[in-house]
N, C-alpha and C positions, 0 to 999 in steps of 0.2 A: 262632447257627443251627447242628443240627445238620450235619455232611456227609451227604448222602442217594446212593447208590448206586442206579439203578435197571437193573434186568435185566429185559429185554422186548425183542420185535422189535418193527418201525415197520408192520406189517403188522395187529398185534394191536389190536382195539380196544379194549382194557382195560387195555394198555399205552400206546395214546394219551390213555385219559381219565387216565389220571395225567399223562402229561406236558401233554397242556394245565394241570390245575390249579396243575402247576409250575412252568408261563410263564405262568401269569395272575398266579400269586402272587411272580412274579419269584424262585425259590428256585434257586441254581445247584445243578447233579447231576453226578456222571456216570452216562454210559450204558455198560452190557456190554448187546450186542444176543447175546438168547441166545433160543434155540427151544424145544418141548419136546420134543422127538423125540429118541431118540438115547440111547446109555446112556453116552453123554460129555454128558449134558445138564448143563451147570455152574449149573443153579438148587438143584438137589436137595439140595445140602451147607448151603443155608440158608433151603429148604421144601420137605420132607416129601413135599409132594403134585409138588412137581415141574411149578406151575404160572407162568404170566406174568399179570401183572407181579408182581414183590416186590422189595420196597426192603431195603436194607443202610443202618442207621445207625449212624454212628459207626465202621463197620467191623466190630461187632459184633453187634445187634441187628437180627431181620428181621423184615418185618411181609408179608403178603400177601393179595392180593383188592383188588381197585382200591377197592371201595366203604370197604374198612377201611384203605386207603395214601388217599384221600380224608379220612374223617374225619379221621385222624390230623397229614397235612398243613394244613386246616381250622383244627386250633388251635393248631399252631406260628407260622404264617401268617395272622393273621386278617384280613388285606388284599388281596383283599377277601371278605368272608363269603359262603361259598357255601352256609352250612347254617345255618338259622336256630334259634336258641336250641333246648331243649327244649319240644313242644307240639308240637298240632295243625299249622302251618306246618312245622316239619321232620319229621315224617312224610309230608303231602305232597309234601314236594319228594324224600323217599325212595324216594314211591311212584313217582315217573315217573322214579326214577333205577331202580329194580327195572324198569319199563317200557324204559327204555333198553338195559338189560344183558341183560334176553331176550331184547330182537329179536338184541341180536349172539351173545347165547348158542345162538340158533337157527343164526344164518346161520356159525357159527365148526361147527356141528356137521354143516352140511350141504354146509361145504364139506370136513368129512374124509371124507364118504362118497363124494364126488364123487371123493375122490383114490382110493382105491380101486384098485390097478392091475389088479385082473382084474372089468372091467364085470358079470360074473353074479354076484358078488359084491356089487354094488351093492343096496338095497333101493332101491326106487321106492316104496313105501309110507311108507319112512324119509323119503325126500328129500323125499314131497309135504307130508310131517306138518308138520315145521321150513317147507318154505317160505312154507306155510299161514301158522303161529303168525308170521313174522315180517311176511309183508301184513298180519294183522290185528292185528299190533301197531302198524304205521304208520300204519294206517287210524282206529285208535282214537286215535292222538298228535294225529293232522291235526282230527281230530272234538274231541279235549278243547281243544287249543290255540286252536281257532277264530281270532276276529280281534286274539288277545292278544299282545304284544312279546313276552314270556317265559312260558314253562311254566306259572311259579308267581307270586303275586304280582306287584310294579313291580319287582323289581329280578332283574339276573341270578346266577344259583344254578348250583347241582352239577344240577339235572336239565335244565339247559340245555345244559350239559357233556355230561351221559348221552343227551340225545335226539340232539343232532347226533353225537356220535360214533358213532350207533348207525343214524344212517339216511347217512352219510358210508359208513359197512361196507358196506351193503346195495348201493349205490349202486358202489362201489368192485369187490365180487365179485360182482355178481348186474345188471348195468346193465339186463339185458332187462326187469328188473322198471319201469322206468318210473314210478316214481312220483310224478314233477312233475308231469305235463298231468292227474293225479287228484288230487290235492292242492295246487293253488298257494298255499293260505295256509303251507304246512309248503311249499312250495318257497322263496317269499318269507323266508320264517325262517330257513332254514337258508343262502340267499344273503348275507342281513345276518350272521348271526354267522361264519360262514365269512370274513368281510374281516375279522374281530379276529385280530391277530399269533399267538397263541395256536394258533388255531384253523389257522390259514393256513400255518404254518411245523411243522405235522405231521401235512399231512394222510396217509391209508395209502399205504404204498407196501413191493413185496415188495422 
C-alpha cells in the first residue's frame, strides 16, 4: 500500500470526502491540515492550483480534486467498492457525487463572500444565487433518494459519501437553513449513515 499524505483542513468538505473514503477503506494517511489562503500556503509546491484536498504519494507524486483522490483510492483499495465497474451504474453514482460537490461548491463559495470584511463589498445577489443552487440541490437529493437506503442502487457507494458530506456542510455553516422538518426521508438518511465510524469520527469542524 502506497504511503498517502493528505493536505486538507477538517473544515473543508472535500477534504472530508476523502477522508471518509480513507476510513471506510481502512487506508492509514497522514494529515498536514493546510488552508488555502495565504502565500505561505504549503499546498502550492505540489498543486498548481493551490487547492484542498490533494494527496502526496509516496512522498512524490500528487494527485488532486476529491472526485480524482476518490477514484484513485477506489482501485488501490477495492474494499469496499464505492464506484461501480465502467457503465451506466458508475455514471449514476457520479452523477450524484457531481450533485454532492455543488451543493458544497455552492455553500464553500458563499461562505467566502460572507467573510468579506467590508460588508458593501458583499454582493447580496452573489449570496442569494449560491444559497438558491444549494436548497435546490437538497431539495432535488431528498426528491431523487425518496424511500431508498442508498443513492444508487443496494449497496453503499462514493455518492453516499458525496451526499452526506454535502448536506453535513450545509448543515454545519448555514443551520438557519433547516432542512430536516422539509426533508425527513433525507434527514432519516443522513441520521443512519452519520452513526458509520467513518462518517462520525470527521464530522466538519473549524
Amino acid at each position: 500500500m502506497p504511503k498517502i499524505t493528505l493536505l486538507g483542513g477538517n473544515a473543508s468538505p472535500f477534504t472530508r470526502k476523502v477522508r471518509i473514503v480513507l476510513a471506510e477503506k481502512n487506508i492509514a494517511y497522514e494529515q498536514i491540515k493546510a488552508a488555502t489562503a495565504g502565500e505561505d500556503n504549503p499546498v502550492i509546491p505540489v498543486n498548481p492550483l493551490g487547492k484542498i484536498p490533494t494527496i502526496i504519494i509516496d512522498g512524490q507524486n500528487s494527485l488532486y480534486d476529491s472526485s480524482v483522490i476518490a477514484e484513485y483510492l477506489d482501485t488501490i483499495a477495492p474494499v469496499p467498492l464505492l464506484l461501480p465497474p465502467p457503465g451506466l451504474d458508475r455514471v449514476e453514482v457520479k452523477r450524484w457525487e457531481s450533485l454532492g460537490d455543488g451543493i458544497c461548491d455552492a455553500g464553500v463559495a458563499l461562505m467566502g463572500e460572507r467573510r468579506r470584511t467590508v460588508e458593501t463589498e458583499r454582493s447580496q445577489e452573489f449570496i442569494a444565487r449560491q444559497y438558491n443552487k444549494f436548497e435546490r440541490g437538497i431539495a432535488v437529493a431528498a426528491k431523487e433518494l425518496g424511500d431508498r437506503q442508498w443513492c444508487h442502487g443496494n449497496a453503499f457507494t462514493l455518492a453516499d459519501v458525496a451526499l452526506v458530506t454535502a448536506i453535513d456542510y450545509i448543515e454545519f455553516r448555514f443551520p438557519e437553513l433547516d432542512w430536516r422538518k422539509r426533508y425527513p426521508n433525507l434527514d432519516a438518511y443522513q441520521a443512519r449513515l452519520t452513526k458509520r465510524p467513518a462518517f462520525a469520527s470527521t464530522l466538519p469542524s473549524d
